[in-house]
C-alpha positions as CSV (number, residue, x, y, z in Angstrom):
1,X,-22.9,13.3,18.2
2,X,-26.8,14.0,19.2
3,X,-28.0,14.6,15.3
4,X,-27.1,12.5,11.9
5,X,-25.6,13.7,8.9
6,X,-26.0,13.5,5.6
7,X,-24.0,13.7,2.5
8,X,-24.9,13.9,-0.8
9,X,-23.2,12.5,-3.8
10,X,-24.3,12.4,-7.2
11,X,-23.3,10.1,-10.1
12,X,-23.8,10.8,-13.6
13,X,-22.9,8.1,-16.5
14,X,-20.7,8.8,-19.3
15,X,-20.2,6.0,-21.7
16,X,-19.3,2.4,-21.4
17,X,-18.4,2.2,-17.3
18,X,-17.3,5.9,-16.8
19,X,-19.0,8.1,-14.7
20,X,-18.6,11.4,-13.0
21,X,-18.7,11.9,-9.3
22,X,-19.9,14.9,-7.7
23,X,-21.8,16.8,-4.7
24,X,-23.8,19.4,-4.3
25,X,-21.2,20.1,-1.2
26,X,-18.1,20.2,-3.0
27,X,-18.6,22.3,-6.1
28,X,-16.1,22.5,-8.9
29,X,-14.8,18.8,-7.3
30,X,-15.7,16.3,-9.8
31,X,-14.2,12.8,-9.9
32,X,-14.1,10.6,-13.0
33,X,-14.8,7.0,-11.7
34,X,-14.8,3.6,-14.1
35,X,-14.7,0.2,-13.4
36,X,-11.0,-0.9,-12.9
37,X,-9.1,-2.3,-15.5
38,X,-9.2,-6.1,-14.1
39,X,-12.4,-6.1,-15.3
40,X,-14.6,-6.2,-18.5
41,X,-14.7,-3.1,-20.3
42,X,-12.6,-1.8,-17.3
43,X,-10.5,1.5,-18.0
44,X,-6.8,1.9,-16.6
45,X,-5.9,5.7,-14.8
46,X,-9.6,6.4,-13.4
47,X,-10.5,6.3,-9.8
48,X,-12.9,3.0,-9.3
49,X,-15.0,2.0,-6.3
50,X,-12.2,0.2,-4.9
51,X,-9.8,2.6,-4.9
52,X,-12.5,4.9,-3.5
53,X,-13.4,2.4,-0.6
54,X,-9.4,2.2,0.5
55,X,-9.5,6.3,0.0
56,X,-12.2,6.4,2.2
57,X,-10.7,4.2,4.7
58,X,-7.1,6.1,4.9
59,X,-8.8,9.4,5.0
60,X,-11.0,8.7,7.9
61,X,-8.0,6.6,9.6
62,X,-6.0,9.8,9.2
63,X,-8.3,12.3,10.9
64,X,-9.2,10.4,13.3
65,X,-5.4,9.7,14.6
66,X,-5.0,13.5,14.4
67,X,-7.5,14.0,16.3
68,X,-6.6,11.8,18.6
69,X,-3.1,12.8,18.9
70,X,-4.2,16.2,19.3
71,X,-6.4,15.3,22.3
72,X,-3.5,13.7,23.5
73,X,-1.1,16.8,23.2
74,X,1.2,14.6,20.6
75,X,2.8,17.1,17.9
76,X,2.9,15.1,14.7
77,X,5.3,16.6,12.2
78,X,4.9,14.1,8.9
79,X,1.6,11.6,8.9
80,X,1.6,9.6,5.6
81,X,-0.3,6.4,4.5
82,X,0.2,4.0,2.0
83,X,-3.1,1.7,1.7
84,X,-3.7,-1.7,-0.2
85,X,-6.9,-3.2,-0.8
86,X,-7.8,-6.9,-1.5
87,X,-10.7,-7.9,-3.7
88,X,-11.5,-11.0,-3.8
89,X,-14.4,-13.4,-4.3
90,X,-15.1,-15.8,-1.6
91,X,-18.4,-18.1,-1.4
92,X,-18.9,-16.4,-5.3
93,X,-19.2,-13.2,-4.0
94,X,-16.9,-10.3,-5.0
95,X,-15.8,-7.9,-1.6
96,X,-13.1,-6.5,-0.2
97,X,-11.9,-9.0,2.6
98,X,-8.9,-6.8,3.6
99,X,-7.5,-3.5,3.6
100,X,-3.9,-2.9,5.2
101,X,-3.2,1.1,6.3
102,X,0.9,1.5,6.4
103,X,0.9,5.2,8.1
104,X,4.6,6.3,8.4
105,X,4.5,9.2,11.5
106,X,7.5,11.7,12.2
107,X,7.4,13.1,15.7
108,X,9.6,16.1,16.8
109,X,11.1,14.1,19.4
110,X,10.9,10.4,21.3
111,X,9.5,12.1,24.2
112,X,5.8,10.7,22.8
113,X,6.8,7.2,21.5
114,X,5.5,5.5,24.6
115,X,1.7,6.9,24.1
116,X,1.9,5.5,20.4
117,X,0.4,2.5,20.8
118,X,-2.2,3.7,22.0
119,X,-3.0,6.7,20.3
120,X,-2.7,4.4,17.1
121,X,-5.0,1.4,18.4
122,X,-7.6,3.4,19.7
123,X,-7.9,5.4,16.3
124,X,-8.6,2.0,14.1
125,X,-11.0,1.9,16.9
126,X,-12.6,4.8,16.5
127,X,-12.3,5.2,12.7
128,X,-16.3,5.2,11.9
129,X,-15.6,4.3,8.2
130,X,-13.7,0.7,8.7
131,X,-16.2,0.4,11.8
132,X,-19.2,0.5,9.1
133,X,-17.7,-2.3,6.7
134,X,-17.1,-6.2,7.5
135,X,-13.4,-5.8,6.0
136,X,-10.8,-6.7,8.1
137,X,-8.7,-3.9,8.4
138,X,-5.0,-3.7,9.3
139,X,-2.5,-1.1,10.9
140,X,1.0,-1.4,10.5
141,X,2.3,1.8,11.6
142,X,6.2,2.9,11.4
143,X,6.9,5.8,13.8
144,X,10.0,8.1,13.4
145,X,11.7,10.3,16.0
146,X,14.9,12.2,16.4
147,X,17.2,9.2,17.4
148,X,14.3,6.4,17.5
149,X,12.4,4.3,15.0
150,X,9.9,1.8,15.3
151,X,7.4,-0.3,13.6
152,X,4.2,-0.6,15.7
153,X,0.9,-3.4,14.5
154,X,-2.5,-3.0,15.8
């Protein structure tokens, strides 16, 4: 990639700690964000900066193993992940210190199971979003074929 890129978001306060989330990019798309409910004045059932930073993380985990799968001529028939992040304050500051990506895969066959490892290592490598953070993030992959499974950590 010769040029950057930009994206624009814009954030516009409701009441209390509610706010809307948009872009001029992604018209009719906005996002009702709050401080989570572990905190003062949080609110429960609204998306919060930590649930965005862990979306952000999975989404940008998942394209970049398609991607990478693709390159590597691997059919992928079922990509899921379930994604936990850990807040917590350490030295009294609040970050998240960890976030652990559980992708489930479904291949047609077992004919690809070998290159797995690899493909899967070498996209938390190339993930640009967990590359731009100081969490520590975490892959434990399970990988389903026909007659094979198997559980794979990077």
């Amino acid at each position: 990639m010769e040029q950057a890129h930009y994206y624009t978001i814009n954030l516009a306060w409701e009441q209390d700690r509610i706010g809307w989330l948009s872009s001029p990019e992604l018209p009719h798309k906005d996002l009702q964000v709050a401080t989570p409910p572990q905190f003062p004045k949080g609110v429960a059932g609204i998306w919060s900066p930590e649930h965005l930073l862990v979306a952000s993380v999975s989404s940008c985990y998942m394209a970049t193993f398609m991607a990478i799968a693709e390159a590597s001529k691997v059919p992928v028939v079922q990509f899921s992940i379930e994604a936990v992040g850990k807040l917590e304050q350490t030295d009294g500051v609040m970050w998240v210190s960890e976030i652990e990506l559980v992708p489930m895969i479904v291949l047609p066959n077992d004919d690809n199971l070998p290159k797995m490892e690899r493909i899967l290592a070498k996209s938390k490598e190339k993930c640009f979003v967990s590359n731009s953070l100081k969490t520590n993030v975490i892959v434990r992959a399970t990988v389903q074929a026909q007659a094979a499974t198997g559980v794979v950590t990077v």
